[in-house]
Backbone as CSV, one residue per row, in Angstrom:
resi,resn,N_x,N_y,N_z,CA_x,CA_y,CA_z,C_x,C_y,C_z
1,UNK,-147.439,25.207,60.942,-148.313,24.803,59.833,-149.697,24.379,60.338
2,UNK,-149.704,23.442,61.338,-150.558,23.360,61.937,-151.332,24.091,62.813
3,UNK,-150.917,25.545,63.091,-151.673,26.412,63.456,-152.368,27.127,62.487
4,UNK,-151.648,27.608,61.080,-152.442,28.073,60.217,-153.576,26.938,59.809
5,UNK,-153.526,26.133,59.524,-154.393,25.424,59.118,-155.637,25.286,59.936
6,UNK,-155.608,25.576,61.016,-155.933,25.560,62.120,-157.509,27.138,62.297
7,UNK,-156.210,27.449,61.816,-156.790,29.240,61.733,-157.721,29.347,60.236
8,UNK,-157.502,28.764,59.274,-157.989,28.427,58.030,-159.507,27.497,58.514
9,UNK,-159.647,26.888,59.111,-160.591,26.335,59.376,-161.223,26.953,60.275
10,UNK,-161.399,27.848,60.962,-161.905,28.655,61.711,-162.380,29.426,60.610
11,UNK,-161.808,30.166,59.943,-162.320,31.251,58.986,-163.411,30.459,57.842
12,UNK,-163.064,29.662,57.844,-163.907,28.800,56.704,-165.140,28.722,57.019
13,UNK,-165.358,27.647,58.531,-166.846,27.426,59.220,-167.425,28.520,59.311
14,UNK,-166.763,30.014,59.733,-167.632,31.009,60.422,-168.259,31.934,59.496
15,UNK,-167.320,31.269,57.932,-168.263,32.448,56.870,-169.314,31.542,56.325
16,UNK,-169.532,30.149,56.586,-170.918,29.336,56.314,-171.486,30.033,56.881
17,UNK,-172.595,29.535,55.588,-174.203,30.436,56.395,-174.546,29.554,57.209
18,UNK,-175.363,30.131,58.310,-175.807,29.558,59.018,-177.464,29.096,59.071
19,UNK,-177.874,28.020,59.270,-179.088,27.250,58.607,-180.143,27.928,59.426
20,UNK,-181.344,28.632,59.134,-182.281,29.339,59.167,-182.967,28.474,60.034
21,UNK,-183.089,28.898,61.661,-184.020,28.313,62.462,-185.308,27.717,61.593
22,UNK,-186.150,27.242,62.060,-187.517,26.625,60.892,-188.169,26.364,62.143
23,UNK,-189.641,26.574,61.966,-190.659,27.081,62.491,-192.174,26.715,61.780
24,UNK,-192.734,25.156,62.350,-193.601,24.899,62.038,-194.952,25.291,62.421
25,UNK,-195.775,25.527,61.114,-196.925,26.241,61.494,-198.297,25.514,61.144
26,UNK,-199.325,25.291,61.638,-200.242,24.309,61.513,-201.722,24.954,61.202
27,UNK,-202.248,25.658,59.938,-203.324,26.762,59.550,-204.533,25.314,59.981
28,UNK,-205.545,26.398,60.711,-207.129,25.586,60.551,-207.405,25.121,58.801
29,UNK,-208.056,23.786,59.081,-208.269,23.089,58.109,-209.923,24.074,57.331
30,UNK,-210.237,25.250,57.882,-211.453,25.869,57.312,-211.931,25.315,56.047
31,UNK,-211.398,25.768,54.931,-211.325,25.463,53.966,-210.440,24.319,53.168
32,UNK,-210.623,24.443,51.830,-209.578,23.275,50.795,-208.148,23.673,51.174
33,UNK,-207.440,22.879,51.465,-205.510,22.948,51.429,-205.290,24.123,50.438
34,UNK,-205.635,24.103,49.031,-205.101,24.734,48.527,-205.615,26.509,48.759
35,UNK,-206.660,26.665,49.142,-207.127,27.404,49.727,-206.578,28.321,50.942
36,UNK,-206.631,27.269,51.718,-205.403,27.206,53.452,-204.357,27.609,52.915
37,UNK,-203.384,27.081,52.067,-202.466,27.745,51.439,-202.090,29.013,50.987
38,UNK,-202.656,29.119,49.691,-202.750,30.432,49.286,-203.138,31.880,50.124
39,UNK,-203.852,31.792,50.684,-204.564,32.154,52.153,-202.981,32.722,52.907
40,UNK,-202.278,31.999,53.519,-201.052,32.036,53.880,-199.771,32.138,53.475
41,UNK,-199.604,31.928,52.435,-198.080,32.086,51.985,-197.644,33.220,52.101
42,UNK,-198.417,34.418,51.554,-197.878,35.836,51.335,-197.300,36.107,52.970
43,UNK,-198.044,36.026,54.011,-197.670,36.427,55.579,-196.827,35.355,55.995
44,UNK,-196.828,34.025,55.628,-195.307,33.928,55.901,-194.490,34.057,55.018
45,UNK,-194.358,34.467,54.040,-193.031,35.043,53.447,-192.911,36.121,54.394
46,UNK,-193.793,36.838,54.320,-193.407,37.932,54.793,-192.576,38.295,56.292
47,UNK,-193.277,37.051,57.034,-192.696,36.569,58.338,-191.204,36.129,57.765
48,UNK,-190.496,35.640,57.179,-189.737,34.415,57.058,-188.475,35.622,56.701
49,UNK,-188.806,37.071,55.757,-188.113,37.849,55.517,-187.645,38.437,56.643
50,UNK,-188.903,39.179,57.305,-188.598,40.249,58.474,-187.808,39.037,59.687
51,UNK,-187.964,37.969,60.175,-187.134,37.440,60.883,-186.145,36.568,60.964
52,UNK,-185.724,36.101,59.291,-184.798,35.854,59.430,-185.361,34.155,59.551
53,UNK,-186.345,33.482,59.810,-186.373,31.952,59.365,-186.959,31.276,58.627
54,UNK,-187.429,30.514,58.953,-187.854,29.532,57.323,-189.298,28.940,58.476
55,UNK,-190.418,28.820,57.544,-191.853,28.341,58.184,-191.952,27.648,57.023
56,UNK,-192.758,26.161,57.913,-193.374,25.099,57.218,-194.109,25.258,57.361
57,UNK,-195.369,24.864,56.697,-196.752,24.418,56.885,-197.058,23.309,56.766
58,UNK,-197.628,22.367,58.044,-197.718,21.350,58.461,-199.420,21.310,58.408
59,UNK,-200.105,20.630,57.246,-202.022,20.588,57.478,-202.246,19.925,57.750
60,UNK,-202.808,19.598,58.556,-204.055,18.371,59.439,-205.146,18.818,58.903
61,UNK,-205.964,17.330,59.012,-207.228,17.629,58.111,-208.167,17.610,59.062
62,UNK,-208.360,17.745,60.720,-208.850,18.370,61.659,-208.509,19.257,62.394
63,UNK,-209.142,19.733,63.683,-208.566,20.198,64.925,-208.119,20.020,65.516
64,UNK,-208.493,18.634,65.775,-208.553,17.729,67.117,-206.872,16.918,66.526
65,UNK,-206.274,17.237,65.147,-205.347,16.366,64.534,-204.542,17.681,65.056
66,UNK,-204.517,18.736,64.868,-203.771,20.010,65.207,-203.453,19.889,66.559
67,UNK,-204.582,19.924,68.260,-204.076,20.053,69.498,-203.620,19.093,69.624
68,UNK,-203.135,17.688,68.743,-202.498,16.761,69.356,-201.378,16.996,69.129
69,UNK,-201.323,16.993,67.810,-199.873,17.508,67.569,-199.199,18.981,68.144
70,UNK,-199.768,20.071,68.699,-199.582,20.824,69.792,-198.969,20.375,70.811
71,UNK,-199.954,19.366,71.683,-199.538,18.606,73.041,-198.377,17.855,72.522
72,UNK,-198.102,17.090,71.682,-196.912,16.547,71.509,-195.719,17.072,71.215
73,UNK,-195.583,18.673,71.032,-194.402,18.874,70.935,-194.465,18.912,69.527
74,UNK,-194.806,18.688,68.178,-194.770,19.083,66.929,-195.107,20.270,66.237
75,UNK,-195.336,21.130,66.612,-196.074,22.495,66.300,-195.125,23.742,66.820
76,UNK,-194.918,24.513,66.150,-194.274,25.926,67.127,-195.790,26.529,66.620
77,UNK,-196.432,26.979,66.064,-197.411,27.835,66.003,-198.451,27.470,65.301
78,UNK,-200.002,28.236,65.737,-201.391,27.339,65.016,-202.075,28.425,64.709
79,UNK,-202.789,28.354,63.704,-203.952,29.302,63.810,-204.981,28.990,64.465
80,UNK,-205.611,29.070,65.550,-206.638,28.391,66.227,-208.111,29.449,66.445
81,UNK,-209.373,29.180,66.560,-210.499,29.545,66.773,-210.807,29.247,68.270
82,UNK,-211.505,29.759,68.930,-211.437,29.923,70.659,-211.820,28.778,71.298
83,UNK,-212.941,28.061,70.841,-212.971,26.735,71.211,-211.513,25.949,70.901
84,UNK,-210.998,25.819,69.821,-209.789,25.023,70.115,-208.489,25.253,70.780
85,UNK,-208.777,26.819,71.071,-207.527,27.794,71.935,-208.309,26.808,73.124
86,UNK,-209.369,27.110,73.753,-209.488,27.074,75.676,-209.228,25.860,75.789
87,UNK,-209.599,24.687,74.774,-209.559,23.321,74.386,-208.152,23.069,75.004
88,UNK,-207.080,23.471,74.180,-205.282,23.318,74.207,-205.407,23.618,75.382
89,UNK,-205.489,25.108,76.048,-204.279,25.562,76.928,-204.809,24.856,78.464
90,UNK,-206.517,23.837,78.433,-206.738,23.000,79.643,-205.459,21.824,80.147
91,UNK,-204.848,21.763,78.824,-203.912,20.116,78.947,-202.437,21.142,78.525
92,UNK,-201.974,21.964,77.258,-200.916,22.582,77.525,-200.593,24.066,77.896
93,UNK,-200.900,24.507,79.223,-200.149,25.711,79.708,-199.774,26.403,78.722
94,UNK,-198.551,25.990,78.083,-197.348,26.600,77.437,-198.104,27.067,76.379
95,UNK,-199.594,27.065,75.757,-199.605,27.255,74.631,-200.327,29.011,74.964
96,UNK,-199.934,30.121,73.923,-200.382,31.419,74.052,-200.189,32.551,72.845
97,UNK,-201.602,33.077,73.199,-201.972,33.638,71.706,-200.736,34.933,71.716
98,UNK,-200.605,35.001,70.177,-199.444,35.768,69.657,-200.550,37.078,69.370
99,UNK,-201.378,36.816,68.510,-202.526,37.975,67.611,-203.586,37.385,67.461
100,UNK,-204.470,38.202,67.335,-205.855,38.014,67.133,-205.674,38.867,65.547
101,UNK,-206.585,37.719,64.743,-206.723,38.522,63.240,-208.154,39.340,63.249
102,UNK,-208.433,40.526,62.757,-209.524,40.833,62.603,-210.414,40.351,60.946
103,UNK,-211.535,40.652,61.321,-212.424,40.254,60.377,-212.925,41.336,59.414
104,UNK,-213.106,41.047,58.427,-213.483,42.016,57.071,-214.222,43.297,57.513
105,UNK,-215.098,43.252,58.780,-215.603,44.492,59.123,-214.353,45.121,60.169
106,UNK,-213.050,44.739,60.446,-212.525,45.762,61.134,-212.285,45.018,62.691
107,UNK,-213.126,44.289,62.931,-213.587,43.960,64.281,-212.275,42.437,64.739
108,UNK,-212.455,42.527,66.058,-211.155,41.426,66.466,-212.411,40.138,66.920
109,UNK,-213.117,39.823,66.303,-214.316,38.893,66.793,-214.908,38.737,65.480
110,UNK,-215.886,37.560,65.797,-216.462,37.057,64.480,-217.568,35.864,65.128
111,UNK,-218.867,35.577,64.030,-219.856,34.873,64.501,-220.325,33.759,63.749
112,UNK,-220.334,32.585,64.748,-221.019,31.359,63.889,-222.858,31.883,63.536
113,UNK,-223.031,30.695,62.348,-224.354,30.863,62.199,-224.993,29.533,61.578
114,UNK,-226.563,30.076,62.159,-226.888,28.808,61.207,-227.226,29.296,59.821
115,UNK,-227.501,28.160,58.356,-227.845,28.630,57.005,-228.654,28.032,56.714
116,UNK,-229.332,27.905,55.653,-230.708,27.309,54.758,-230.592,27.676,53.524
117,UNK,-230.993,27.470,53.063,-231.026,27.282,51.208,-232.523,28.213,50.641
118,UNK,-232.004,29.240,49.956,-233.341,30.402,49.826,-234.183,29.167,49.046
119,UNK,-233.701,28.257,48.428,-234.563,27.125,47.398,-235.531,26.098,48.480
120,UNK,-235.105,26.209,49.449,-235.875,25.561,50.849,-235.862,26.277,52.117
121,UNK,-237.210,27.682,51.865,-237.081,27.811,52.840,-237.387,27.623,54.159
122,UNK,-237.248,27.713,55.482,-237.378,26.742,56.580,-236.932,27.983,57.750
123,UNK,-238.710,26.937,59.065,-238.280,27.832,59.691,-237.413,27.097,61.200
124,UNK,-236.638,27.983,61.893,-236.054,27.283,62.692,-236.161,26.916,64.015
125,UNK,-237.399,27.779,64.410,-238.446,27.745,65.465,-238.738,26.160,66.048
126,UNK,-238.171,25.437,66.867,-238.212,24.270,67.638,-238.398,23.138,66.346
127,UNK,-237.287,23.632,65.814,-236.318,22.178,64.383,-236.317,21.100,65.039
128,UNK,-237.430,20.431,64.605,-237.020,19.208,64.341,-237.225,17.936,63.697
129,UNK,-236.665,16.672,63.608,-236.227,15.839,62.768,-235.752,16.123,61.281
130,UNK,-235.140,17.270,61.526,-234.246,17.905,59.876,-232.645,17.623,60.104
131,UNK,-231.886,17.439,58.854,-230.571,17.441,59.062,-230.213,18.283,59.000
132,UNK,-228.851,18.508,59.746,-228.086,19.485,60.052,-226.984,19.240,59.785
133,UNK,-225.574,20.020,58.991,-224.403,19.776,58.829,-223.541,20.659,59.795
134,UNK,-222.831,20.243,60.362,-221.847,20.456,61.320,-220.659,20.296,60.368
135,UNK,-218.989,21.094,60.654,-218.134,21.515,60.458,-217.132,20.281,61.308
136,UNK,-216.730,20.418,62.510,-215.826,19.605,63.241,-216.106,19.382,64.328
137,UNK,-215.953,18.354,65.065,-215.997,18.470,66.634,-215.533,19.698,67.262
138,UNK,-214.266,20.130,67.292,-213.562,20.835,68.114,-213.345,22.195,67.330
139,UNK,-214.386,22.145,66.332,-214.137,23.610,65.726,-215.953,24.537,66.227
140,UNK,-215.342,25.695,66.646,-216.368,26.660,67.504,-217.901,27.404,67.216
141,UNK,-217.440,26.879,65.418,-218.789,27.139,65.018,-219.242,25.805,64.442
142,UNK,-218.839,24.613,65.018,-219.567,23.116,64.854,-220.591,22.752,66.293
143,UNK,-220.448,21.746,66.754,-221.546,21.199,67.582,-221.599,22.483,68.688
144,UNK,-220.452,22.935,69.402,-220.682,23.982,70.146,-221.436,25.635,69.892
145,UNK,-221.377,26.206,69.104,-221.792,27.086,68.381,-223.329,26.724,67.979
146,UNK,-223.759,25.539,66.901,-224.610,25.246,66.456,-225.679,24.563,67.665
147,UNK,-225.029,23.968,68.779,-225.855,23.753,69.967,-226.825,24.928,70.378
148,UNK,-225.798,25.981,70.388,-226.347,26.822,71.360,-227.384,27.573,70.187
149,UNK,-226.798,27.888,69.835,-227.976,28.334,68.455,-229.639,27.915,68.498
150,UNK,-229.459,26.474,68.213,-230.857,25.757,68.606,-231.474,25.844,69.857
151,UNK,-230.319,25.943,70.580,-231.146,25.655,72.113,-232.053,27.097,72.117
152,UNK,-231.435,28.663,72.071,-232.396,29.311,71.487,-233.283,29.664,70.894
153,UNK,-233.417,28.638,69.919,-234.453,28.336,68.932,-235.508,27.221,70.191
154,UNK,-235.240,26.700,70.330,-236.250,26.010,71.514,-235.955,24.144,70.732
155,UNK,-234.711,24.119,70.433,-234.446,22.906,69.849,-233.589,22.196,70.272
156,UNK,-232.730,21.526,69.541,-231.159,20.894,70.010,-230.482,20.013,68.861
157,UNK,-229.617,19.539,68.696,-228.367,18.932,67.698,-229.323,17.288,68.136
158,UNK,-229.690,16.819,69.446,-230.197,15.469,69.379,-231.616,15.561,69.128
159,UNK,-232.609,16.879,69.005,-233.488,16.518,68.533,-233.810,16.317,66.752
160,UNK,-232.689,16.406,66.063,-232.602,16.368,64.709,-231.571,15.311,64.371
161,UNK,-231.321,15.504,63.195,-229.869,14.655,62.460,-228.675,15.566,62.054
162,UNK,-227.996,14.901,62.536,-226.413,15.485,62.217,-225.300,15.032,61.934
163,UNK,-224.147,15.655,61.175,-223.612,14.875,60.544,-221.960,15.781,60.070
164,UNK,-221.001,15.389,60.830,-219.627,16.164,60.455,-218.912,16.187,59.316
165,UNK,-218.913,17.192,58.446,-218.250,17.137,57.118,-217.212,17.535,56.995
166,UNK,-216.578,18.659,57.792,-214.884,18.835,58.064,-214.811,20.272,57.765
167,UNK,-214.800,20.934,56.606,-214.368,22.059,56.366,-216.040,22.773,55.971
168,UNK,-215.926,24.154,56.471,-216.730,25.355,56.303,-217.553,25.052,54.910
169,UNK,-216.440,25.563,53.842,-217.109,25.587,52.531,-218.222,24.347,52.276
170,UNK,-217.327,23.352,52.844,-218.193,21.586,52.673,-219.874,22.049,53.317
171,UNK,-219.781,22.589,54.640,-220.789,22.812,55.146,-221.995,23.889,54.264
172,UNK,-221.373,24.719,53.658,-222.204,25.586,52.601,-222.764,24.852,51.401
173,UNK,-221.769,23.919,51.127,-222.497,23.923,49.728,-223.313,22.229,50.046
174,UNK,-223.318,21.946,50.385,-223.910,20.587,51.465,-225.678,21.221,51.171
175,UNK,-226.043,22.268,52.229,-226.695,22.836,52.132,-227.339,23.786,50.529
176,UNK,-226.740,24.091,50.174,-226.930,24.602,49.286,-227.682,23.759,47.722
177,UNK,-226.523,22.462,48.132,-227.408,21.775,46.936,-228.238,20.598,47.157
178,UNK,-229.058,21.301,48.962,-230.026,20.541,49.310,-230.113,18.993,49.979
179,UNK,-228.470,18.700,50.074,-228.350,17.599,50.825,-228.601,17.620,52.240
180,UNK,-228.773,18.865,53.127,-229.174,18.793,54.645,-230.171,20.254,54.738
181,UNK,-230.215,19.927,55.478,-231.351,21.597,55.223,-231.347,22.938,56.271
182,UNK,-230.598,22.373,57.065,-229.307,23.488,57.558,-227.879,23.271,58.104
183,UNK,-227.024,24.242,58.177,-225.506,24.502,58.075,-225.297,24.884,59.175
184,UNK,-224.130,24.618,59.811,-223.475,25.284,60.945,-222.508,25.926,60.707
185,UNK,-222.159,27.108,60.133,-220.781,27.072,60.261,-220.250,28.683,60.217
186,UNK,-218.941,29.113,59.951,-218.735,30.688,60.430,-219.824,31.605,59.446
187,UNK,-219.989,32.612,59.853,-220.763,33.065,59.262,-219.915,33.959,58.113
188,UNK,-219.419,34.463,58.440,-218.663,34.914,56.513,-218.412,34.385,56.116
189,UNK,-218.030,32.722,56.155,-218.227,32.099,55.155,-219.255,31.716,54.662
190,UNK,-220.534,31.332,55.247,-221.714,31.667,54.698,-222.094,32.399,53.430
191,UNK,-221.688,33.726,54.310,-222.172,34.696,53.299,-221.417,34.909,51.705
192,UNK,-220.111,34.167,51.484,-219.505,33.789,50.410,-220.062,33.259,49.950
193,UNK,-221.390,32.277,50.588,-221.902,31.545,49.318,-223.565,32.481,49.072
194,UNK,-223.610,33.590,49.376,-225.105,33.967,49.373,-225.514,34.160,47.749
195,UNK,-224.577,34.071,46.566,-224.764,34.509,45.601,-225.461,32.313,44.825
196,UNK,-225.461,32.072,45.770,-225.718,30.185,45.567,-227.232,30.466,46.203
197,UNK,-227.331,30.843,47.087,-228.650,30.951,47.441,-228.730,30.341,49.338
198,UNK,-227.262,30.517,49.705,-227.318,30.022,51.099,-227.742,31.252,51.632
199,UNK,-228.823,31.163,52.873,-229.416,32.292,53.660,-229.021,32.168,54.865
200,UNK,-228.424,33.217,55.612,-228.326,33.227,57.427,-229.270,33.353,58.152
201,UNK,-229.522,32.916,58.962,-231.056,32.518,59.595,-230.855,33.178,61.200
202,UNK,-229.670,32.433,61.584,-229.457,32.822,62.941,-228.081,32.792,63.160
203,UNK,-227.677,33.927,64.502,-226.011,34.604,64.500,-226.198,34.610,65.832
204,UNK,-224.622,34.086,66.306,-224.295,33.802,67.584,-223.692,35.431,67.932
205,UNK,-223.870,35.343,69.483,-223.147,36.762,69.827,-221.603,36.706,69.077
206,UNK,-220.544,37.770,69.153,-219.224,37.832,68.588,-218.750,37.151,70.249
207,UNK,-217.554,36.391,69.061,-216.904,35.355,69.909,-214.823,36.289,69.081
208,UNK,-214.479,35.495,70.402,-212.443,35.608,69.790,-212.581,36.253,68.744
209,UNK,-211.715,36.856,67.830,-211.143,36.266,66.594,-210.563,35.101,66.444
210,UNK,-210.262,34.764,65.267,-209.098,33.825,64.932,-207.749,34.082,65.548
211,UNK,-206.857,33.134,66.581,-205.419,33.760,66.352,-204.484,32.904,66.074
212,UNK,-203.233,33.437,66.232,-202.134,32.922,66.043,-201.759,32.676,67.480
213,UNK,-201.398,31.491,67.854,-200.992,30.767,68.771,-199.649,30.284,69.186
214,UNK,-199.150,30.764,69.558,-197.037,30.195,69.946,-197.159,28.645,70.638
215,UNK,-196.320,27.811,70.881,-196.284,26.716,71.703,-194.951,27.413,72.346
216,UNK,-195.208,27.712,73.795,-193.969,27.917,73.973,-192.947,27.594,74.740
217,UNK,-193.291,25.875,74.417,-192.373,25.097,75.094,-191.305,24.896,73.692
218,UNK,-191.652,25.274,72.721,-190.804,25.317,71.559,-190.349,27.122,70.992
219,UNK,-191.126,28.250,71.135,-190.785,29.244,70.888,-190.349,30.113,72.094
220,UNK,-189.180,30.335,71.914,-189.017,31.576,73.249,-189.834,32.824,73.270
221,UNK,-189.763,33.106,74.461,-190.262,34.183,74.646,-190.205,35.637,73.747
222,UNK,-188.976,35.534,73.513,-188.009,36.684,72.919,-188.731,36.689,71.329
223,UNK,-188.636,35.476,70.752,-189.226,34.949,69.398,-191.011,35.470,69.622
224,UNK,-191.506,34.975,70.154,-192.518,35.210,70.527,-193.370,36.670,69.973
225,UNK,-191.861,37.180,70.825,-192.553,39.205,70.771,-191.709,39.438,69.463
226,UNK,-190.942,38.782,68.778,-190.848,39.131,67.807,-191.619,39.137,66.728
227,UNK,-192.444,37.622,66.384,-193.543,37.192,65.519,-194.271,38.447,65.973
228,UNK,-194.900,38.662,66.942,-195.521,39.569,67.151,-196.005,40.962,66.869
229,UNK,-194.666,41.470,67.333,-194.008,43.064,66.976,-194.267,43.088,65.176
230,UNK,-193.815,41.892,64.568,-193.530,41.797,62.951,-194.157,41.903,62.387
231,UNK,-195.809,41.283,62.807,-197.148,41.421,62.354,-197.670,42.766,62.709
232,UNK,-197.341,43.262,63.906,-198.098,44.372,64.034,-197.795,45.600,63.135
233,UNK,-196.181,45.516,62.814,-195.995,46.248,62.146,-195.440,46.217,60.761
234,UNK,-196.643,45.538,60.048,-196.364,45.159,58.931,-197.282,46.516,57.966
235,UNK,-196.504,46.962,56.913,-196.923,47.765,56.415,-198.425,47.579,55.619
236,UNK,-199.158,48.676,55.173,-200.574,48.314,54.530,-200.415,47.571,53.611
237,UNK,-199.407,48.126,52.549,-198.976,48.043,51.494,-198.954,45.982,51.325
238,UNK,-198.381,45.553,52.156,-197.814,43.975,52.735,-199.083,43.861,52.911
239,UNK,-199.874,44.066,54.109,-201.011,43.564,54.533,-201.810,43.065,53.622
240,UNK,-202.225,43.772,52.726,-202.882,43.726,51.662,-203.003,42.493,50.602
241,UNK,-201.721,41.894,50.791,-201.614,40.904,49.955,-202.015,39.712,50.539
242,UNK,-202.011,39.885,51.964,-202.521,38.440,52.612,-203.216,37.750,52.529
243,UNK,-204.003,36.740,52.825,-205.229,36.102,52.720,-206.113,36.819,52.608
244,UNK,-207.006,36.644,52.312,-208.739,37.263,52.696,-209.353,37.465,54.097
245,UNK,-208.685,36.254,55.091,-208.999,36.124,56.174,-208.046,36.802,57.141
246,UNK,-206.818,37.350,56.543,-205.605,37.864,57.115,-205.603,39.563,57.293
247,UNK,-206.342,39.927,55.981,-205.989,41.500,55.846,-206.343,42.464,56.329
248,UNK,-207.390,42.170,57.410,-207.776,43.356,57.735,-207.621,44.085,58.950
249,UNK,-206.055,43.857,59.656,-206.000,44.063,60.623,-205.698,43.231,61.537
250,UNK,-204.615,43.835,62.774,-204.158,42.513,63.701,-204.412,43.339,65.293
251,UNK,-204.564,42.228,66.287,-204.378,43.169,67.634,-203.835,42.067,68.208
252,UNK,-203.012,42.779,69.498,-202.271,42.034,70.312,-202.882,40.752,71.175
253,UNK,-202.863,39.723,71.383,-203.424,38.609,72.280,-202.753,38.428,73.177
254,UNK,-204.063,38.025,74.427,-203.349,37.183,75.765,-204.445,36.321,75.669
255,UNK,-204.149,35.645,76.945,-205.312,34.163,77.571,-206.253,35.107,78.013
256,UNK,-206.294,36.170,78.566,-207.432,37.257,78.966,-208.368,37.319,77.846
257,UNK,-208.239,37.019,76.754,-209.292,37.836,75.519,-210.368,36.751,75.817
258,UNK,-210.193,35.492,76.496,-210.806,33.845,76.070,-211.822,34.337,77.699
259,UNK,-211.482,34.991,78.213,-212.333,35.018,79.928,-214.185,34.713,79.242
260,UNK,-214.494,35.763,78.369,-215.596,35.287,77.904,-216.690,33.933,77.802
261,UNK,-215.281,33.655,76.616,-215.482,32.114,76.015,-215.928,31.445,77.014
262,UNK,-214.983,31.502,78.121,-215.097,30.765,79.414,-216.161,30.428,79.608
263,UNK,-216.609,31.578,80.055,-217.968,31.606,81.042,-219.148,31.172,80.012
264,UNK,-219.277,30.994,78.787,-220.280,30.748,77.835,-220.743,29.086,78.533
265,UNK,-221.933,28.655,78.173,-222.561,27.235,78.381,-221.633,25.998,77.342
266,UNK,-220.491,25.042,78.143,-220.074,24.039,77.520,-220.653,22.823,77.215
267,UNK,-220.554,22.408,76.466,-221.599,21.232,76.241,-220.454,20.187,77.247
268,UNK,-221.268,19.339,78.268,-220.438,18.259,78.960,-219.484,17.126,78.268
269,UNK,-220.511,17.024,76.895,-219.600,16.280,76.446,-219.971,16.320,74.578
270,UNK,-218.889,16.252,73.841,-218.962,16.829,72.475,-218.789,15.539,71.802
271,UNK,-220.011,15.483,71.070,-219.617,13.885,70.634,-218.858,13.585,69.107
272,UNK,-218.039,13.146,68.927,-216.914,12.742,68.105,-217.740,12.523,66.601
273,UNK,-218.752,11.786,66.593,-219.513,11.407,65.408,-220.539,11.888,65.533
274,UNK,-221.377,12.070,64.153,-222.715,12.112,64.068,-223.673,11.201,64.870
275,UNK,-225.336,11.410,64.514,-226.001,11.199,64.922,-226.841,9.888,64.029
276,UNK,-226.666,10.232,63.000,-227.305,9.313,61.396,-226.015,9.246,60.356
């Protein structure tokens, strides 16, 4: 009796389902949450079907809130921009790009810029004592991006005023309705607001794309090339539905794509707050 019963409980546990690995994912704060959201859901469903687990989305309302929670072990995967990729993988090794997303023209790269307001226009030729809105510390088209920008211009971020507002869009319309009198921030998003009257003034060479990032002191290897493989071969049809920032194409990533980044001029030290 006690063997059937025995045997009954064996058959019982092994036809439970079994609970869907889960796989936290941490999108750049670019834009509004709900934005970030929508933006994403369709590609991870779509992820969550083709492999079989379940993805959270975990938002931080920085970058610098994202590589911590990276380094700590809370994150299996990020969407990160190249400054906050070379940023991570100085302190965690383990962290490595899955895909690079391409950008609306096709391309696996994309460019910060500065903006101005066609209602003020301005020139940018050795700027200074004007405000400037910056995006994030540790995001690539904020103080780093917008540094170098000026320094070309024959200027700099300390010879003016500046001031961190957090997300992209914030940085457009900041500008736009004349509260600073230029913008730092990606440049297609910019150009989302050109129908407001924001103007691009100046464009950094193409930098990374955006990618998707593994931690893979939490994702195996095996998982890894799976996320991978899944995206690459995700039909048009699927693609299509993704974000705005998602659809147009994916290519494979290593730490090799960042050799660039590297060698670009780092600022010694990136300062946490504004200036005014």
């Amino acid at each position: 009796m006690l063997k059937v019963i025995a045997l009954l409980a064996v058959v019982l546990f092994s036809t439970l389902p079994v609970a869907a690995e889960t796989l936290t994912f941490a999108p750049l704060p670019m834009e509004t949450p709900y934005t970030v959201a929508s933006q994403w859901k369709p590609l991870l469903a779509y992820l969550e079907k083709s492999l079989g687990v379940t993805l959270a989305i975990d938002y931080s309302a920085s970058n610098a809130e994202i590589l911590e929670k990276f380094q700590a072990g809370k994150l299996d995967l990020a969407y990160l921009g190249p400054l906050p990729y070379v940023t991570l993988k100085k302190t965690c090794p383990a962290a490595e790009p899955v895909v690079i997303f391409h950008e609306k023209d096709g391309h696996p790269t994309y460019t910060c810029a500065l903006a101005v307001s066609a209602a003020s226009p301005l020139s940018l030729k050795a700027l200074k004592g004007r405000t400037v809105a910056l995006t994030q510390p540790l995001s690539t088209c904020g103080y780093f991006a917008t540094q170098g920008l000026l320094h070309q211009l024959g200027s700099s971020l300390e010879a003016n005023h500046y001031r961190y507002l957090g997300q992209h869009d914030e940085v457009a319309l900041a500008v736009v309705r004349g509260e600073f009198d230029v913008g730092g921030l990606k440049t297609s998003i910019a150009r989302k607001y050109a129908h407001l009257g924001l103007v691009v003034e100046a464009e950094s060479a193409p930098l990374p794309g955006l990618a998707l990032v593994a931690n893979g002191n939490r994702v195996s290897a095996e998982r890894l090339a799976q996320i991978r493989q899944a995206l690459l071969n995700a039909p048009d049809e699927i693609r299509r539905q993704w974000g705005e920032n998602l659809r147009y194409g994916l290519t494979p990533a290593s730490d090799s794509d960042y050799a660039g980044m590297r060698k670009l001029p780092m600022p010694a030290h990136i300062p946490t707050q504004g200036n005014f």
